[in-house]
Steps between C-alpha positions, in 0.01 A plus 500: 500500500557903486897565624493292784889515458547824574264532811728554757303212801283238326123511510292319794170412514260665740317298788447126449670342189250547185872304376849423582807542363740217466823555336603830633859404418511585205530169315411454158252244326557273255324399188556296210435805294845620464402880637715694678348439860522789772527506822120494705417747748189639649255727295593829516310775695355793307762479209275631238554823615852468439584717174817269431281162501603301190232320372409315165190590346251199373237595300145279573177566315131339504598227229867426667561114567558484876707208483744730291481744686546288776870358336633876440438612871646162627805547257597867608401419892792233477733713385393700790371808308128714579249479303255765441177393317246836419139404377169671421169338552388204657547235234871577552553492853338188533734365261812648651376339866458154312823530361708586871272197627578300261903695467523350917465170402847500276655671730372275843658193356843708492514651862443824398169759559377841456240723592353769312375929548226605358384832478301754253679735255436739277612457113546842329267619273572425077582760242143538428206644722313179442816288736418712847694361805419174599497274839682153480596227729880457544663185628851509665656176551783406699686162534546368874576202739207240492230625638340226767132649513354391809078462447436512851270721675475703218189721419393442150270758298348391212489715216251508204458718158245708725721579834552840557904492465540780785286334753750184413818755551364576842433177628879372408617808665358461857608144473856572428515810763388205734719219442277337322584278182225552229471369147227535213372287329315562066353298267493634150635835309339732678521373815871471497463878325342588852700316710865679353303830527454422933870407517649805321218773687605272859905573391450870451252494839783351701780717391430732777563188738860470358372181373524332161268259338595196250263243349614127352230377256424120537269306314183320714208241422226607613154260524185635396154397402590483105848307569869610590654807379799634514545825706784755631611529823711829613709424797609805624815586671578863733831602528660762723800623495 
């Protein structure tokens, strides 16, 4: 994730462990890949506002193959490089959260994590007056130690296409400013539209707490009435300086 080699102590999670971190000593993975592996640490804490982050930019749209996606994040993660992914619409951040689900999987097999930022931003307007500004969804992602998510006493919120995202953000903020672990759970494009809206609104909500907020995406079957489906499950992780 964002320059957690230049923060100065490494980031610790607030209250009860939403996660730990194993391999804190730096060691690397190792895959048959061939990549250049680098060394794991913990995610980072507030990077993104860091002018000198070095990221690569991905590009994801509505019609992008997740699983493709999916092998381009894992490949740059490995070679311990940021990855910043910046989408409009929901079609496309449902596809970008499949593909860092599905992006974990590679990676789990190897030892190695990440967690991921997201927050709103504006893209400037186009040459014409028919481009105004417009609001997108931007993804930070940061490689780290294996993450051992711990489902525990955790307070889960549901999220549908319907759920007013800032009522969502609020919730997952007085959880975190207790202790608390919390982690949402969507089932279909807009839900998981929804559900990324909450965590970036509950990040910027909790920046007056000194407190930072990470999600890991992970894939879940849910049973209903009509059969199994496949939903996404946001684990989310606060970090403190």
């Amino acid at each position: 994730f964002f320059l957690w080699w230049l923060l100065s102590r490494p980031a610790t999670l607030l209250g009860p462990a939403v996660c730990d971190f194993r391999g804190r000593g730096g060691a690397s993975s190792s895959s048959g890949s061939g990549e250049a592996q680098a060394p794991l640490k913990p995610p980072p804490f507030r990077a993104d506002s860091d002018a000198s982050l070095k990221v690569q930019e991905l590009r994801v749209a509505s019609g992008s193959d997740p699983k493709a996606v999916a092998g381009a994040i894992a490949t740059r993660l490995r070679m311990g490089v940021n990855v910043r992914i910046t989408v409009m619409g929901p079609s496309s951040v449902n596809q970008t959260v499949k593909a860092l689900a599905i992006a974990r999987t590679f990676l789990e097999e190897e030892g190695a994590d990440f967690a991921t930022i997201a927050n709103f931003v504006h893209l400037p307007a186009g040459p014409s007056a028919e481009e105004p500004e417009r609001s997108a969804m931007q993804f930070t992602v940061f490689p780290c130690a294996p993450l051992a998510l711990d489902d525990k006493d955790v307070s889960e919120y549901k999220v549908a296409g319907s759920t007013n995202p800032k009522s969502t953000a609020g919730a997952i903020a007085n959880c975190i400013r207790e202790n608390k672990k919390c982690k949402l759970e969507a089932l279909g494009r807009d839900a998981v539209g929804q559900a990324i809206k909450a965590v970036a609104i509950g990040r910027a909500n909790l920046e007056a707490d000194n407190v930072d907020l990470m999600f890991v995406p992970i894939f879940r079957t849910m049973q209903l009435n009509n059969g199994r489906r496949s939903a996404l499950e946001l684990a989310l992780i606060a970090i403190r300086p």
